[in-house]
C-alpha positions, 0 to 999 in steps of 0.5 A, a space after each residue: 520512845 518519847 523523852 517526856 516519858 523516860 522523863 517522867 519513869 526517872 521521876 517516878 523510878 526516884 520517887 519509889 527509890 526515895 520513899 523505900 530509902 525513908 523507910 530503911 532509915 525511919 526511927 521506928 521501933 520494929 523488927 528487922 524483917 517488918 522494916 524490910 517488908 516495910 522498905 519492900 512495899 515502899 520501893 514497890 508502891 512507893 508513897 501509897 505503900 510506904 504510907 499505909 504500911 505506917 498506918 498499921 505501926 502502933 502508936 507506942 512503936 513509933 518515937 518521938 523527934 
């Protein structure tokens, strides 16, 4: 297999990873199944998952820095 390749599913394998981890850590208010089906689709979709599950939290749940 090329390296580029293997270079850039490493990439992608640690972008998924990172974003599923800022999900488990995240300050939001929610249960913990929702926080895990959240780090789930996270670790699956990565940005896109971690992003449009956001999207759905209420405003209220969500605290502020």
């Amino acid at each position: 297999m090329d390296i580029n390749i293997m270079i850039m599913l490493a990439g992608l394998l640690l972008l998924h990873c990172l974003f599923a981890l800022r999900a488990f850590n995240s300050r939001v208010n929610l249960s913990t199944n929702k926080k895990c089906f959240w780090c789930l689709l996270s670790l699956i979709l990565g940005p896109m998952g971690y992003y449009g599950y956001h999207g759905f939290i209420p405003l209220d749940r969500i605290l502020k820095d």
